[in-house]
Backbone as CSV, one residue per row, in Angstrom:
resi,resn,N_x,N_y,N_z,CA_x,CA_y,CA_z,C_x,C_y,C_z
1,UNK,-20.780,75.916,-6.304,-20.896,74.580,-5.720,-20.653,73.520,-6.777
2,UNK,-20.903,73.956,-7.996,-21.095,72.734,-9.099,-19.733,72.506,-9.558
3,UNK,-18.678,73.358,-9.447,-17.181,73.702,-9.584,-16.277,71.982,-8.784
4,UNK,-17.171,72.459,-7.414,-16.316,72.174,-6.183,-16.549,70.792,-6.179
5,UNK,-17.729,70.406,-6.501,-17.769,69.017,-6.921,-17.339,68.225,-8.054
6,UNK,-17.250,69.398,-8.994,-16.270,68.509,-10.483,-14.929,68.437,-10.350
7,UNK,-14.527,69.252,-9.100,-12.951,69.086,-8.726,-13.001,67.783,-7.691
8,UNK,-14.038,67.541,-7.026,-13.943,66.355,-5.893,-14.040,65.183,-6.847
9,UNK,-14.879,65.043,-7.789,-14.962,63.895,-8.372,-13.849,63.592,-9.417
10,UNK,-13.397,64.292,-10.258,-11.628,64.420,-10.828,-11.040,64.077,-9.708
11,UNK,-10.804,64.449,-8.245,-9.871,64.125,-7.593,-9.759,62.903,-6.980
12,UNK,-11.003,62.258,-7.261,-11.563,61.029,-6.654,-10.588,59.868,-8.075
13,UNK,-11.219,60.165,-9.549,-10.927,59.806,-10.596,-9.210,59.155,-10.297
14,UNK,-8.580,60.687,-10.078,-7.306,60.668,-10.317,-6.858,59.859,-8.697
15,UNK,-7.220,59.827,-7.658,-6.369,58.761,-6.858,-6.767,57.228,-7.230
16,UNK,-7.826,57.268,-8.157,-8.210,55.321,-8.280,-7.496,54.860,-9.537
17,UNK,-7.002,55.930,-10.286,-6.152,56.251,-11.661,-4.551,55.649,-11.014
18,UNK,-4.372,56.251,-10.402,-2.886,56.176,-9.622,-2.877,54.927,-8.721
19,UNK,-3.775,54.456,-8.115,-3.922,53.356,-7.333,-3.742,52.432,-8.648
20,UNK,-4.637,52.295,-9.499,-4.428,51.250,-10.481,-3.008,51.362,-11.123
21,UNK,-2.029,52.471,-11.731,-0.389,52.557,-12.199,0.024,51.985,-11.357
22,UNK,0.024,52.173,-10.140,0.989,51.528,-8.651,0.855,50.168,-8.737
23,UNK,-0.722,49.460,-9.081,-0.434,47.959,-9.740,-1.070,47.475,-7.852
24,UNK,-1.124,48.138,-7.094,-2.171,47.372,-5.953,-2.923,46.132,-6.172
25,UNK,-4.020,46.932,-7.148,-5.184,45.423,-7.301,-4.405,44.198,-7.486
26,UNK,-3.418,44.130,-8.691,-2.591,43.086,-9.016,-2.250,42.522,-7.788
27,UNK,-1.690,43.135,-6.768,-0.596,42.295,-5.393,-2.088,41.809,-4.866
28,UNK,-3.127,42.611,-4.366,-4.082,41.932,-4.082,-4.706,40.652,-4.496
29,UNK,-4.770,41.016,-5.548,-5.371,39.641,-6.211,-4.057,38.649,-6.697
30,UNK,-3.147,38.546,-6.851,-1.927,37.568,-6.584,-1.917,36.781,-5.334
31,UNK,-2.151,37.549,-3.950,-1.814,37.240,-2.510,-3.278,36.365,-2.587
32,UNK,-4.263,36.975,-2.820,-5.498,36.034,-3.020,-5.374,34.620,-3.657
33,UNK,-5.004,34.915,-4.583,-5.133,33.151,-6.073,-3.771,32.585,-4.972
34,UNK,-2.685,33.124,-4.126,-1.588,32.528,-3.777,-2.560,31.825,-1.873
35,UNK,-3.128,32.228,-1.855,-3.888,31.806,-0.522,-5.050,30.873,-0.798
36,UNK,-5.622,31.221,-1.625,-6.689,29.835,-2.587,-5.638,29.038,-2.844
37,UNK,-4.452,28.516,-3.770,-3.715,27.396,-3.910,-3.389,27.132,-2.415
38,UNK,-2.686,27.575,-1.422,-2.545,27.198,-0.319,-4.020,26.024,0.410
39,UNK,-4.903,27.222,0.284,-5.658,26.111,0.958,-6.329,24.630,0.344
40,UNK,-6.436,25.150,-1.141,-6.498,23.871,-1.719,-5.419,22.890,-1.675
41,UNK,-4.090,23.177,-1.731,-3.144,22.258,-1.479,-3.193,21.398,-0.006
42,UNK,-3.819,22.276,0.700,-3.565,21.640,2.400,-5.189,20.984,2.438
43,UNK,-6.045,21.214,1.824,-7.349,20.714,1.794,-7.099,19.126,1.019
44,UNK,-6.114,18.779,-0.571,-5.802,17.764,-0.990,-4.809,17.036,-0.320
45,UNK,-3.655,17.554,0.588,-3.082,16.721,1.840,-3.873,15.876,2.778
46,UNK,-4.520,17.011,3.195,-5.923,16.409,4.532,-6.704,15.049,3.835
47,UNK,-6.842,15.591,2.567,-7.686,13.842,2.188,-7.068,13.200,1.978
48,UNK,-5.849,13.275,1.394,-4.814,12.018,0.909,-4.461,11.423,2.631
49,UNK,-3.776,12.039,3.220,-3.618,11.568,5.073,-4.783,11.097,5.085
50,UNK,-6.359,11.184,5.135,-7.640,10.925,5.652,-7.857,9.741,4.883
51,UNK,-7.379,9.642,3.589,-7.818,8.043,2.988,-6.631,7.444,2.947
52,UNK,-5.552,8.140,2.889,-4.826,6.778,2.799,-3.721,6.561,3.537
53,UNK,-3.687,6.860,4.399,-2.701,6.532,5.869,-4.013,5.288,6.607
54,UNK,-4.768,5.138,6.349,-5.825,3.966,7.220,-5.370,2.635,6.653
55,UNK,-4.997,2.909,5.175,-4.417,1.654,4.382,-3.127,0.854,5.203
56,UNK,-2.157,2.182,5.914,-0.799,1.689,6.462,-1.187,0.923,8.240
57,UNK,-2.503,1.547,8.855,-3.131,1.330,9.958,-3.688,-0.071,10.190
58,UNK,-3.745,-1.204,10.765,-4.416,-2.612,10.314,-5.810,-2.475,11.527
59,UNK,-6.338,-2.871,10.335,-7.879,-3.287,10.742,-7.781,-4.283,12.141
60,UNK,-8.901,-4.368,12.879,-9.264,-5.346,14.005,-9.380,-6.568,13.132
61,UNK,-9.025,-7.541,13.553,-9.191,-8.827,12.716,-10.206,-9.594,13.451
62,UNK,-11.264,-9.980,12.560,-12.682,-10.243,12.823,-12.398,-12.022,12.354
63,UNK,-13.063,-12.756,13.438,-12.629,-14.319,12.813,-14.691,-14.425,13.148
64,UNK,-15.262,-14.909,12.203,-16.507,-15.292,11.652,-17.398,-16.265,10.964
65,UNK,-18.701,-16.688,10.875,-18.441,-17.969,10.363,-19.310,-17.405,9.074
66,UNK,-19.631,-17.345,7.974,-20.202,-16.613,6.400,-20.831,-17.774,5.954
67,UNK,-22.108,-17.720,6.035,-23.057,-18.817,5.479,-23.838,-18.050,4.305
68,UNK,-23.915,-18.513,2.922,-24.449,-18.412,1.942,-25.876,-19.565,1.807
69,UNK,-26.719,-18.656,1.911,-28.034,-19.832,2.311,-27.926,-20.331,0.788
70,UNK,-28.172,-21.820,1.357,-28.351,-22.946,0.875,-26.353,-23.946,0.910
71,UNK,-26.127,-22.888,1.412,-24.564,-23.856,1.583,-24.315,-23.466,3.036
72,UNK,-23.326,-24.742,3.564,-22.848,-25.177,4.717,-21.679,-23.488,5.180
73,UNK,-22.164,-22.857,6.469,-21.469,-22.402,7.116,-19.962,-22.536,6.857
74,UNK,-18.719,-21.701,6.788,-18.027,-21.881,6.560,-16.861,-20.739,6.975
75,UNK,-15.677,-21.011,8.244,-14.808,-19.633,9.114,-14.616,-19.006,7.657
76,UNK,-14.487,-17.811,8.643,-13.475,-16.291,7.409,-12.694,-16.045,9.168
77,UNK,-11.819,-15.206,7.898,-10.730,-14.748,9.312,-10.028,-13.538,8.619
78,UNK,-9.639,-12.441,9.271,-9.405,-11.575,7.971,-9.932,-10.120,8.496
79,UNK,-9.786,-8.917,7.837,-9.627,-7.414,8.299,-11.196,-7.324,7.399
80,UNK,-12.150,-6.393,8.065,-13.458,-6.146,7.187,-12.455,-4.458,7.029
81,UNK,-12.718,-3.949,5.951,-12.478,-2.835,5.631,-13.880,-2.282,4.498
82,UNK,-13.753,-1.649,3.481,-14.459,-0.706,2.750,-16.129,-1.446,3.281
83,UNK,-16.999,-0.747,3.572,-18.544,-0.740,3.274,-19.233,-0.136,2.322
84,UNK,-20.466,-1.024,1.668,-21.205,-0.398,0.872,-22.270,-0.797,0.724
85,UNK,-23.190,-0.195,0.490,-24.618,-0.743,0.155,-25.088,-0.547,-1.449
86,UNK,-25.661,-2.425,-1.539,-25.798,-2.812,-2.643,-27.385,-3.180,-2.611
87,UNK,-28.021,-2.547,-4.302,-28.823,-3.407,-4.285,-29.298,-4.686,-4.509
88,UNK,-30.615,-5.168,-4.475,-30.448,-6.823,-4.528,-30.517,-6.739,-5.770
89,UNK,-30.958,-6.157,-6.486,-31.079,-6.582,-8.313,-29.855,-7.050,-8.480
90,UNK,-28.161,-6.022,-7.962,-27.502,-6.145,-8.367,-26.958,-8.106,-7.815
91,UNK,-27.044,-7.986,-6.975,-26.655,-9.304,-6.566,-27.403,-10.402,-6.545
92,UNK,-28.726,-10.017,-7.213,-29.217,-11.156,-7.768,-28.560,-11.508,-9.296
93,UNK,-28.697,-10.615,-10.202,-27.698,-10.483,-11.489,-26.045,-10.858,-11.006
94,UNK,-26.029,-11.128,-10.143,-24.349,-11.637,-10.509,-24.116,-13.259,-9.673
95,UNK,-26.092,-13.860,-9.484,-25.823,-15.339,-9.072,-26.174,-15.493,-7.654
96,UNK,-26.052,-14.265,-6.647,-26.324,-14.602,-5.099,-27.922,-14.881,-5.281
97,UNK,-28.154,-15.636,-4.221,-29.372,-16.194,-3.344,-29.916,-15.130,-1.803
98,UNK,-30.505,-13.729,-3.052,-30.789,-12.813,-1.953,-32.291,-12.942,-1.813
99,UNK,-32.583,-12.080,-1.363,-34.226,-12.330,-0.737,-34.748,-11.074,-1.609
100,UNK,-35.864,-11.347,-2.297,-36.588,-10.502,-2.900,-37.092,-9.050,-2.226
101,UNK,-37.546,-9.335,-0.937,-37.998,-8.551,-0.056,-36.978,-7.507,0.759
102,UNK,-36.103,-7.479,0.461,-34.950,-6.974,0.947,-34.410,-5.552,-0.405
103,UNK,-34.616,-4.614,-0.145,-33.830,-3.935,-1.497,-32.359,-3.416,-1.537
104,UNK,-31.940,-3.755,-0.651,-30.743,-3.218,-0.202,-30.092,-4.314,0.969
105,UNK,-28.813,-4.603,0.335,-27.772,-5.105,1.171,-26.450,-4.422,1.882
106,UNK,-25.740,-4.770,2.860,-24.905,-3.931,3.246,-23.735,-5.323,2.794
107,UNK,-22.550,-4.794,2.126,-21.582,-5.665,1.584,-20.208,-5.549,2.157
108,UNK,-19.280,-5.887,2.465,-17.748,-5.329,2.783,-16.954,-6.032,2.209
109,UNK,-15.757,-5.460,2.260,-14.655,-6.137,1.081,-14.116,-6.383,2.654
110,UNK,-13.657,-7.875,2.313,-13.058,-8.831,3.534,-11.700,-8.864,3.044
111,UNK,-10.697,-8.524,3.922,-8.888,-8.955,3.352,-9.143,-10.278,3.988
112,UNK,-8.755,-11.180,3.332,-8.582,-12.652,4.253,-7.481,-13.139,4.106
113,UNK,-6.446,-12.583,3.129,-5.454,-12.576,3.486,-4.974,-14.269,2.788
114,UNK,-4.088,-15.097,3.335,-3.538,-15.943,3.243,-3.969,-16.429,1.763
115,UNK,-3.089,-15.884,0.908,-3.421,-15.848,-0.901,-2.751,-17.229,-1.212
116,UNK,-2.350,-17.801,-0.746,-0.922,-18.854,-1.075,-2.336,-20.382,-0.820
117,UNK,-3.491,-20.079,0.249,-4.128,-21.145,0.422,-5.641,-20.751,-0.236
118,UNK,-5.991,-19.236,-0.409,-7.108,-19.374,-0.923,-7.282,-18.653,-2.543
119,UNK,-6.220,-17.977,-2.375,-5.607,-18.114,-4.175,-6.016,-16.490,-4.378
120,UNK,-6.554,-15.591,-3.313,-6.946,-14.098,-3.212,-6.834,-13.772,-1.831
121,UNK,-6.196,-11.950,-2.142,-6.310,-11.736,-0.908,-7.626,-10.997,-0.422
122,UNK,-8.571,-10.732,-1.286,-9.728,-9.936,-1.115,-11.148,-11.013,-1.184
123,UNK,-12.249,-10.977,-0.788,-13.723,-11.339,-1.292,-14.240,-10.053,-0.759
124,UNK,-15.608,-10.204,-1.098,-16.782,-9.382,-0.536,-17.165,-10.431,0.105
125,UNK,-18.423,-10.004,1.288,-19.238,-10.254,1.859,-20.204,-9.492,1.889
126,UNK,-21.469,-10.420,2.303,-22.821,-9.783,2.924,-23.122,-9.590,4.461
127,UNK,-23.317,-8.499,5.021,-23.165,-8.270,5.854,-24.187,-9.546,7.063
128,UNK,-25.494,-9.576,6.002,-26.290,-10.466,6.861,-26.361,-11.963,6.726
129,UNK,-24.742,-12.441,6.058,-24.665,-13.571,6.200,-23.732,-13.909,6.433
130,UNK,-23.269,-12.754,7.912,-21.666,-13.020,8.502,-22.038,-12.869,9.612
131,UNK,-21.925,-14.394,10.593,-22.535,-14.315,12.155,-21.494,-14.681,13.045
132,UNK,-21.780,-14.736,14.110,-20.398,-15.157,15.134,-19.187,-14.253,15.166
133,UNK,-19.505,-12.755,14.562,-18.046,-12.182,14.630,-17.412,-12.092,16.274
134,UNK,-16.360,-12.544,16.199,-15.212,-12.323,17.064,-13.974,-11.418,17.109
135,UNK,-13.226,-11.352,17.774,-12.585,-10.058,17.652,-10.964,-11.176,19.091
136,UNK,-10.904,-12.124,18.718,-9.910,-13.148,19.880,-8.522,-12.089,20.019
137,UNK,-8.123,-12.237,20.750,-6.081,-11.192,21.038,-5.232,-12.149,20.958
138,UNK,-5.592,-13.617,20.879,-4.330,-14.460,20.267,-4.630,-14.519,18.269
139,UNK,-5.352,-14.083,18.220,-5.114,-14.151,16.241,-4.328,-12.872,16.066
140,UNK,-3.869,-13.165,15.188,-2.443,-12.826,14.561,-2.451,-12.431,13.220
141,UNK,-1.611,-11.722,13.100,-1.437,-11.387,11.440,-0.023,-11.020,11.219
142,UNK,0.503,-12.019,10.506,2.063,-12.455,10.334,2.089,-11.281,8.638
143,UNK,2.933,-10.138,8.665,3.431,-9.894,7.132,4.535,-10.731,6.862
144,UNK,4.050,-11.399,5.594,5.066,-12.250,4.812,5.672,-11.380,4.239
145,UNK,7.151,-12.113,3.128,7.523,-11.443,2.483,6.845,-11.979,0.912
146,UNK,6.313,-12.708,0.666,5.821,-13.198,-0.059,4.044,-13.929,0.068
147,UNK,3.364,-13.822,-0.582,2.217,-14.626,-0.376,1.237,-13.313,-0.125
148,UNK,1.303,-11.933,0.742,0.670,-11.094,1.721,0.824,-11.421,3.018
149,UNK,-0.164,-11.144,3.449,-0.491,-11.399,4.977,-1.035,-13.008,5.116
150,UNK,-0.715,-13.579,6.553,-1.189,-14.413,6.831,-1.785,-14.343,8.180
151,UNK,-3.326,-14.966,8.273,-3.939,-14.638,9.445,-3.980,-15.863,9.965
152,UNK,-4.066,-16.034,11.317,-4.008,-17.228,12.255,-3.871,-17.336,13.293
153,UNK,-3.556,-18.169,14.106,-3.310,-18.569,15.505,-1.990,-19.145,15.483
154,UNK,-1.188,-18.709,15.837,0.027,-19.501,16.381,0.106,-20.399,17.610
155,UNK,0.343,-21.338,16.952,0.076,-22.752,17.733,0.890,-23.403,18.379
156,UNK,2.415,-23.941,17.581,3.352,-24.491,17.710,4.443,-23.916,16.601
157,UNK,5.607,-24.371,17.033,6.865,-23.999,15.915,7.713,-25.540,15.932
158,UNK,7.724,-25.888,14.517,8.332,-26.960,14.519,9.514,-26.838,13.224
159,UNK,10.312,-27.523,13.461,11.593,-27.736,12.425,11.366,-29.038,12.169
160,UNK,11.932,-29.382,10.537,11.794,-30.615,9.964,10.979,-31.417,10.897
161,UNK,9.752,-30.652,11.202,8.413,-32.240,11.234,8.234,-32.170,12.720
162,UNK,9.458,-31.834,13.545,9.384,-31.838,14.990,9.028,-30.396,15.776
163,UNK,8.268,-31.197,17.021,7.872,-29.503,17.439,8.715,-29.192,18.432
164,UNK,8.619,-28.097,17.918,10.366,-27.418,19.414,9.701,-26.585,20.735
165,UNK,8.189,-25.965,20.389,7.388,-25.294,21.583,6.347,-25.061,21.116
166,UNK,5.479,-25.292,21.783,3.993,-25.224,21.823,3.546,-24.344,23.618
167,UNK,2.055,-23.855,23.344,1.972,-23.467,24.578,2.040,-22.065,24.822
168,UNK,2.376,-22.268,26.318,3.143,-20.549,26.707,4.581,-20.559,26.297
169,UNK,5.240,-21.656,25.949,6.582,-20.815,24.897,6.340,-20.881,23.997
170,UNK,5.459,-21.550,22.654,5.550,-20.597,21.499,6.143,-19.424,21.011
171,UNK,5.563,-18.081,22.186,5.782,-17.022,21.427,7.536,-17.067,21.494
172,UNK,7.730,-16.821,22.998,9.155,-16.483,23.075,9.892,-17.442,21.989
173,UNK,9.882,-18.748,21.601,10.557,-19.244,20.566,10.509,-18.716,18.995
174,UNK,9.201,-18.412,19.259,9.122,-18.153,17.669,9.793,-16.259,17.413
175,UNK,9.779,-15.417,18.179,10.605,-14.515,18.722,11.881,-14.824,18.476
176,UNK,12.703,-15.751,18.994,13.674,-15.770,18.779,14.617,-16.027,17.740
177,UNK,13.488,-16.930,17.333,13.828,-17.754,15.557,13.344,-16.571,14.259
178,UNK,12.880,-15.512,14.768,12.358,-14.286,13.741,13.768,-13.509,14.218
179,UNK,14.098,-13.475,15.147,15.446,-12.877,14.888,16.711,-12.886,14.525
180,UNK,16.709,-14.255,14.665,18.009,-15.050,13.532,17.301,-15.354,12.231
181,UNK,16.411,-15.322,11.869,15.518,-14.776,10.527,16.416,-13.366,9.582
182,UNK,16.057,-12.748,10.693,15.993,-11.142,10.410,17.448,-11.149,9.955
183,UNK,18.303,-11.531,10.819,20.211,-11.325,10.713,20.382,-12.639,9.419
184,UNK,20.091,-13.098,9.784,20.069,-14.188,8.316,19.771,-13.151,6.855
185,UNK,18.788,-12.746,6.787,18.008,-11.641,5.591,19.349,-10.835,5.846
186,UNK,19.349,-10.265,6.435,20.611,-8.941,6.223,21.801,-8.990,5.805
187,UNK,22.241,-10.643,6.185,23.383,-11.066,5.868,23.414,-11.261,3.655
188,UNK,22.050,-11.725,3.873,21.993,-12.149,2.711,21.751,-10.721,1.730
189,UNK,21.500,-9.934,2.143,21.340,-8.370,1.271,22.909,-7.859,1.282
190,UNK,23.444,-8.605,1.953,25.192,-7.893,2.356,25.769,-8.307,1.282
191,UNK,25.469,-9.575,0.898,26.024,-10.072,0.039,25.273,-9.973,-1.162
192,UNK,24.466,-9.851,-1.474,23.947,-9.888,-3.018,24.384,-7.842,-3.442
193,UNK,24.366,-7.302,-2.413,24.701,-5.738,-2.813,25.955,-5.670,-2.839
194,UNK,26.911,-6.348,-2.151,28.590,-6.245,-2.223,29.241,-7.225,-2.765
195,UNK,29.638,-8.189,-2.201,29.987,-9.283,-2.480,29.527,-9.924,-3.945
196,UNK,28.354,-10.065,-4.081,28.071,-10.550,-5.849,28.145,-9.338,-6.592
197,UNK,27.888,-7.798,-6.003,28.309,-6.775,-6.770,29.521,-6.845,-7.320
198,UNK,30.242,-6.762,-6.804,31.895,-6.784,-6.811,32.182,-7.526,-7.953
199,UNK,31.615,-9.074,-7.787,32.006,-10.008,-8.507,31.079,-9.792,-10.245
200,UNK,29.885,-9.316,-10.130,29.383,-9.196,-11.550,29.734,-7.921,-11.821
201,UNK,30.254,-6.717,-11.364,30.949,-5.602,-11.998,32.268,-6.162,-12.700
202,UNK,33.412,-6.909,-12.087,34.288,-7.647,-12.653,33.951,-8.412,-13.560
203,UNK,33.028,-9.240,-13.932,32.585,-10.194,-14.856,32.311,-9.008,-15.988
204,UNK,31.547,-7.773,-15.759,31.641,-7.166,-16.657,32.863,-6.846,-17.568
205,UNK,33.422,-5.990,-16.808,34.805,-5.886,-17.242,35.339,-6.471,-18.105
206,UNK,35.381,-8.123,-17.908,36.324,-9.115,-18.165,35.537,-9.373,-19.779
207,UNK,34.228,-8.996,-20.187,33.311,-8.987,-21.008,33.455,-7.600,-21.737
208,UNK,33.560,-6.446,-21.405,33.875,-5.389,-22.258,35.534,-5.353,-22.486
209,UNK,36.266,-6.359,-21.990,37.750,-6.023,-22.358,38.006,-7.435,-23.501
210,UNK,36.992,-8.374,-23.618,37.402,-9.092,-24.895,36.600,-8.709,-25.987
211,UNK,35.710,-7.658,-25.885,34.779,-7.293,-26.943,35.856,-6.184,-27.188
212,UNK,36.310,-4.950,-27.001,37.348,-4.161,-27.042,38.450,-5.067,-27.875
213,UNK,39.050,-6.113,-27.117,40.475,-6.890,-28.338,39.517,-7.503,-29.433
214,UNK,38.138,-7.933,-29.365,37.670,-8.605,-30.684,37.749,-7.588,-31.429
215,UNK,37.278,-5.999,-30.866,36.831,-4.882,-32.054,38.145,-4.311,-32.481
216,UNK,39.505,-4.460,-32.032,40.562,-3.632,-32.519,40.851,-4.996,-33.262
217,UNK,40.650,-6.343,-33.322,41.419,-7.195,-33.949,42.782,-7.787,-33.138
218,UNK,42.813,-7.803,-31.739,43.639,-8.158,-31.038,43.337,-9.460,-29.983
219,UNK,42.298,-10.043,-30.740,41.609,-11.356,-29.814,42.404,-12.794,-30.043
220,UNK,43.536,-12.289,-29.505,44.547,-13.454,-30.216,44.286,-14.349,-28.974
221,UNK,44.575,-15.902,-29.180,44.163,-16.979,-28.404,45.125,-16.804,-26.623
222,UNK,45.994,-15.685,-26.534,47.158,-15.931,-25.500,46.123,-14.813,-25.085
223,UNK,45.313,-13.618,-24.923,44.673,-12.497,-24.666,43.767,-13.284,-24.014
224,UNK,42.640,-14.009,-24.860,41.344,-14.609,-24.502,41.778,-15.653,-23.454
225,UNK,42.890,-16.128,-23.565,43.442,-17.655,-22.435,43.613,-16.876,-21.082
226,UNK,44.057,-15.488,-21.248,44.485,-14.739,-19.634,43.263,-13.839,-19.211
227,UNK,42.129,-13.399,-19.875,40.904,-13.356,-19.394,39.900,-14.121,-19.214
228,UNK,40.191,-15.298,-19.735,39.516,-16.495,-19.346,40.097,-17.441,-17.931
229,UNK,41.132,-17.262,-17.473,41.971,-17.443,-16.361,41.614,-16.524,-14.962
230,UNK,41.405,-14.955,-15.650,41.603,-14.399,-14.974,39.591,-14.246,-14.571
């Protein structure tokens, strides 16, 4: 009996011997570390989509009135995005007029947008000194090409000083004048990519072909007179 078992356990030896030459464990554990990167890769997609596709998404635009006790009420208009809770130490240390009794504030970073009139497109706020929020379907949020965003009410559209529609035509006018906008812009990309291309690739030219006759010594005044012509 004691035979028959030193041959079972050698025979045991020798197939985990041969399993390991054949290199198994290796494909195993390759297909493994290759299925861990997988899911970590699709786990760092999922958050990048989860935080930052909301950035390309626009907030409800909240129009509000933000009173800082001891100063006069005063509109915000503008996307509330990020929340956080702050304590009051901290915002007593940086100058606010919080309440002792309070240990914790709730704060949000306000886009308000229109940088060109208030010189930023971001503030914070305190949550409990933002009342009257509204949520109106005629405010608006115009992307500039310059300035950011601008938030507002569209009111009227006027040219040099005069108003051309107010009302229920507003929109359709101002619609229409964003679309000879738009063909206007395109026209003008037509030309700064072709048309002035064309012309400052040639200007080049005309600039590496008198540096060329200055460097051989051939910058004679009849050369420079017919690239200066030309």
């Amino acid at each position: 009996m004691i035979p028959a078992a030193k041959d079972l356990t050698a025979s045991h030896q020798s197939t985990f011997a041969t399993w390991l030459r054949q290199g198994d464990p290796w494909v195993w554990m390759t297909g493994g570390a290759v299925a861990i990167c997988v899911v970590l890769v699709a786990g760092l997609l999922f958050l990048i989509a989860a935080r930052g596709l909301a950035h390309f998404w626009p907030a409800d635009v909240v129009s509000a009135l933000y009173q800082v006790p001891g100063d006069e009420a005063r509109p915000v208009v503008g996307e509330l995005l990020d929340g956080e809770a702050i304590p009051s130490v901290r915002l007593r240390a940086a100058g606010l007029p919080v309440s002792e009794e309070k240990a914790v504030y709730e704060r949000y970073l306000f886009k308000v947008g229109n940088r060109d009139l208030n010189g930023s497109d971001f503030n914070y706020v305190i949550d409990d000194w933002l009342t009257e929020r509204r949520y109106p379907q005629e405010l608006t949020v115009f992307e500039r090409l310059e300035w950011g965003n601008l938030y507002g009410w569209l009111v009227a559209v006027k040219q040099d000083g005069q108003t051309i529609a107010q009302g229920a035509a507003v929109w359709a006018e101002f619609r229409r004048r964003q679309q000879r906008v738009a063909g206007l812009r395109q026209q003008i990309e037509r030309v700064e990519k072709h048309a002035i291309g064309k012309l400052n690739y040639a200007m080049e030219e005309q600039r590496l072909e008198r540096r060329r006759l200055e460097l051989k010594g051939r910058a004679t005044p009849q050369a420079l007179a017919a690239i200066a012509r030309e």
